[in-house]
N, C-alpha and C positions, 0 to 999 in steps of 0.2 A: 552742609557738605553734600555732595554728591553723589551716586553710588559709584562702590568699589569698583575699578574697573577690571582691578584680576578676579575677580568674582563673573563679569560678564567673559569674559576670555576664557577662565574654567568651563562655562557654560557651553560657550559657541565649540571650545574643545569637545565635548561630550557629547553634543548634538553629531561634530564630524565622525567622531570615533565609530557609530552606527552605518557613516554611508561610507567609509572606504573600501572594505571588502566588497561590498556593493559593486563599487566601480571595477575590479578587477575582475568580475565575468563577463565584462563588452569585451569583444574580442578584435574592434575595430577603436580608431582611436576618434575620439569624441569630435574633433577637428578634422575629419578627412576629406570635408565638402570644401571647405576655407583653404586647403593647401592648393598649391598648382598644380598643374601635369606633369611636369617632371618629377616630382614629391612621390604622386601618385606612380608613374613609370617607373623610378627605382624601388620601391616596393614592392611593386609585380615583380617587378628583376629578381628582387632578394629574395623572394618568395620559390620564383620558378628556380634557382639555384639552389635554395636548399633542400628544397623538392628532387632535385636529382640527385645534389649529391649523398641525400639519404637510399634513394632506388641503389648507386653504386656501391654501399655499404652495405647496402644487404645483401647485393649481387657479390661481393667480392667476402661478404663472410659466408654466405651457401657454396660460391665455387674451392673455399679454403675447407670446407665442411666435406666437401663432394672429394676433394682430394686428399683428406685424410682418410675418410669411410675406401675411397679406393686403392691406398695404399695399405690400410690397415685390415682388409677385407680376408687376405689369403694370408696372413699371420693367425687372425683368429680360428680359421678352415683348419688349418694344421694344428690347434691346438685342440679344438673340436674334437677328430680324428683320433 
């Protein structure tokens, strides 16, 4: 008889289980040379998109900030007083 072979499959398991976290701090994907330019293009895209529309969300919770600070400014003055 031949060796078990879920015995080698347990094994090849247990060898992967060490390199997968591994792989989850490349921050590019292992394949980026292999894909085409447009691959490559819409990535930039989705990249430059979420890049702004993170800028807008900070921008429009500072200006929500700025507008309660100046609404609420001369409620706290008079309680000050």
């Amino acid at each position: 008889m031949g060796p078990d072979r879920g015995d080698n499959d347990r094994a090849r398991a247990e060898q992967m289980e060490g390199t997968m976290p591994a792989s989850w701090r490349f921050r590019t994907d292992p394949w980026w040379d292999v894909e085409g330019r447009g691959v490559k293009r819409e990535r930039l895209h989705r990249r430059i998109v979420g890049g702004l529309a993170f800028v807008v969300a900070v921008a429009a919770c500072g200006l929500t900030a700025a507008a309660w600070v100046s609404e609420l400014t001369p409620l706290f003055q008079r309680l000050a007083w």
